[in-house]
N, C-alpha and C positions, 0 to 999 in steps of 0.2 A: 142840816144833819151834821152830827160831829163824828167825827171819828176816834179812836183809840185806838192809845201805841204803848206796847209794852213790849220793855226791855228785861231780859234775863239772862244776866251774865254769871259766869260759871269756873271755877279755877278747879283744875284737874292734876291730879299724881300721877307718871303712869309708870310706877316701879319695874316692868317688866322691858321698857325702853332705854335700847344701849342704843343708839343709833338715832337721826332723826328721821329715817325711812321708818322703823317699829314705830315712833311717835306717832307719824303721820297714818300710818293703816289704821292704829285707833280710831287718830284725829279723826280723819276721811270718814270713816268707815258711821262713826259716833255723827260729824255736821249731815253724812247724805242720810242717813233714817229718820234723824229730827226733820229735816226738810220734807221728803216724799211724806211721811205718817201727819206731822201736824199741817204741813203750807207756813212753816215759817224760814222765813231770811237768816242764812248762817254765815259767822265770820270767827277764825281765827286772829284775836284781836292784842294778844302779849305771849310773850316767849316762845317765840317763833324759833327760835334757833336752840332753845335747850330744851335736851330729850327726856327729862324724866316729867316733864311742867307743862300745863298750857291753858291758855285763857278763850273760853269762847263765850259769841254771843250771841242771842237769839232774840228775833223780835217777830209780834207780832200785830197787825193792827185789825181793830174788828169793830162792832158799831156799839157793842157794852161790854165794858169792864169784867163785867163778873165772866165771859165768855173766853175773853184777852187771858184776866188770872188764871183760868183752869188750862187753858193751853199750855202757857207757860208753866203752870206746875204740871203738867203729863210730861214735858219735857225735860223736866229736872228729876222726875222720876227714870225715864229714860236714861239720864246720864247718870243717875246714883244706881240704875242696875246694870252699868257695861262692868263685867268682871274684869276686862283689865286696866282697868281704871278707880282711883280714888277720889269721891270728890270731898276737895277741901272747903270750899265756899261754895255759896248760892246767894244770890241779890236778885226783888227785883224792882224795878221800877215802872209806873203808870202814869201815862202822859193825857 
């Protein structure tokens, strides 16, 4: 049996962040709901230290692709509707 791993990484605006505490209640708030809702693995993965930016990543592995993709895109839907947040990019990749 094979398994499948997909990756969907994610670069976010968060204009309304003066602070890297504002960042983070996004952040937080945007990695725990993808987590509890889909079952997938979160990481705050670049610009960790500046408060208007941030890169995160999501994976998931499952036993078909086409099961993997749709997770991964319900989760990019989720992060293209946090209103305080813009998202700039979306990638993903299938392993």
């Amino acid at each position: 049996m094979q398994a499948r791993v997909g990756l969907l990484v994610i670069d976010l605006l968060i204009p309304g962040a003066t602070t890297l505490k504002d960042k983070r209640q996004v952040v937080r708030s945007l990695l725990d709901r993808a987590a509890a809702r889909f079952n997938v693995s979160v990481a705050e993965i670049d610009h960790l230290e500046r408060h208007g930016r941030a890169t995160l990543a999501f994976t998931c592995v499952g036993k078909d692709v086409a099961r993997v993709r749709r997770v991964l895109e319900a989760v990019r839907q989720l992060a293209e509707g946090e209103p305080r947040a813009e998202l700039v990019e979306a990638s993903v990749e299938l392993f």
